[in-house]
N, C-alpha and C positions, 0 to 999 in steps of 0.2 A: 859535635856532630848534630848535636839537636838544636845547635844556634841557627843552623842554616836554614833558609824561608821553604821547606818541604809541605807542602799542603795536605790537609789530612781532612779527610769527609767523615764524621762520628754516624753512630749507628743511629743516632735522632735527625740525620742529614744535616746537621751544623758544618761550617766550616771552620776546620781551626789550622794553626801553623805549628810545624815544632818549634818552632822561636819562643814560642810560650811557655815551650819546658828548660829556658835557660837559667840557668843558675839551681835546675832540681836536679833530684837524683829518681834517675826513670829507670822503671824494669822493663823493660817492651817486652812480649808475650805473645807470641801467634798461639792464638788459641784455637779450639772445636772441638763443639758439644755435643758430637757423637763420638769421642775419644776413648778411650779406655783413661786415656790419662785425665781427663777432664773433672775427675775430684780434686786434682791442685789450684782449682777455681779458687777453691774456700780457702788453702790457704794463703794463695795470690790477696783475697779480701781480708783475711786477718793480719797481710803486710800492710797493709795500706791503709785499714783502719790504725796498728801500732804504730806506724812512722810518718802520716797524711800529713802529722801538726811540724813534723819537724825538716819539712822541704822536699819528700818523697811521693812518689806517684809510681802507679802500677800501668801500664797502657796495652791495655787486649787489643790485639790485631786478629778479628777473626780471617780463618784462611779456608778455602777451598781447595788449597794446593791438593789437599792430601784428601781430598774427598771424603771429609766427617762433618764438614759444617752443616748448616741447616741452613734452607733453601734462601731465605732473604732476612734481611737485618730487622725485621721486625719478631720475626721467627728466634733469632737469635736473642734479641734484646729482653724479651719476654722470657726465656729459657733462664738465660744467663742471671736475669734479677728475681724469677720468681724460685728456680732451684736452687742456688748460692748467694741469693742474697747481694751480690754485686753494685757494688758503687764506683769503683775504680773510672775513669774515660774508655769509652772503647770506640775505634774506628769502624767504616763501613765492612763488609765481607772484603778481602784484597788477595791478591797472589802474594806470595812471597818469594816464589822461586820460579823460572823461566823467563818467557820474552817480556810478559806482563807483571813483571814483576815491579812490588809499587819501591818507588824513589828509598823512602825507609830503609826498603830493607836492599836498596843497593849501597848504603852507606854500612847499613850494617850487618851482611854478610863477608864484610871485609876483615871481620875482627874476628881473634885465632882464639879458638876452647884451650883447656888444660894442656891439652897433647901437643898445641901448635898447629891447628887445624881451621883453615878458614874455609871460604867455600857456601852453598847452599846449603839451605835449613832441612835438618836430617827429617825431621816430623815433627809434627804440632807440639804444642808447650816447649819450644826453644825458648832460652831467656838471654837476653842480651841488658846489660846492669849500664849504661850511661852516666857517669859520676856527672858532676857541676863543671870540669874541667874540659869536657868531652872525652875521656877514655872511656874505651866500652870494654866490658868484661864478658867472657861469652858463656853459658850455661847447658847444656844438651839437656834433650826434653826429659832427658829421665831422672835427672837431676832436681828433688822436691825445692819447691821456693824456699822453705826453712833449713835447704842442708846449711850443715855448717858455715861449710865457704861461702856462702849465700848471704846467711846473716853475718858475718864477718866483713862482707865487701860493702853491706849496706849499712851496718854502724861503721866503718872506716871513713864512710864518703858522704852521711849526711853533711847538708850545708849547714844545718843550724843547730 
């Protein structure tokens, strides 16, 4: 899924492709920093610094779907690096869900949680696990990036 040429604008306004993340293992993450849940920042950055060297990436998608983000990507980028410390990539502000919804997450809202459930992102910190294979694994945002099944799916699917 992340082989495909989807264009992705970072929050420094670079351009990048998900083709870039072929052959890693990506956690994609619609994030926002007015969340309640928004302390899974830190440990979103302590995946990424323990598994960075070994073909894994963390990718914040911040969202305004759900109206907690902060007003523009500079807002954000400065929150995000100076309260949590963040290093991970992160995209511009994006929808995730409705008519504006970006390409991303129309690939990947296709793919079913626990239950068998696909469909629209419930609220902020959904995590979708993208192995090297392209199978995506789906997460619900209440779901801490360290639960078990979390760390299981991502030592499972390192590539290296």
């Amino acid at each position: 899924m992340l082989t495909q040429n989807v264009e992705l604008t970072m929050l420094d306004g670079s351009a990048r492709n998900t083709s870039e993340f072929a052959g890693k293992l990506v956690l994609v993450v619609n994030v926002a920093s007015r969340c309640g849940l928004s302390p899974q920042y830190e440990t979103l950055e302590e995946l990424q610094k323990k598994y960075q060297d070994r073909g894994f990436t963390v990718l914040g998608v911040p969202s305004g779907t759900f109206k907690q983000e902060l007003k523009d990507d500079e807002a954000i980028n400065e929150y995000c690096s100076t309260t949590w410390g963040v290093t991970f990539p992160m995209t511009q502000k994006t929808d995730v869900n409705g008519r504006n919804r970006h390409e991303l997450y129309k690939h990947l809202t296709k793919a079913k949680d626990s239950r068998g459930l696909a469909g629209p992102v419930m609220w902020n910190f959904e995590k979708f696990l993208v192995t090297p294979s392209g199978k995506i694994m789906r997460f619900r945002p209440t779901t801490r990036p360290d639960a078990p099944e979390i760390i299981e799916a991502i030592e499972a699917n390192l590539p290296s």
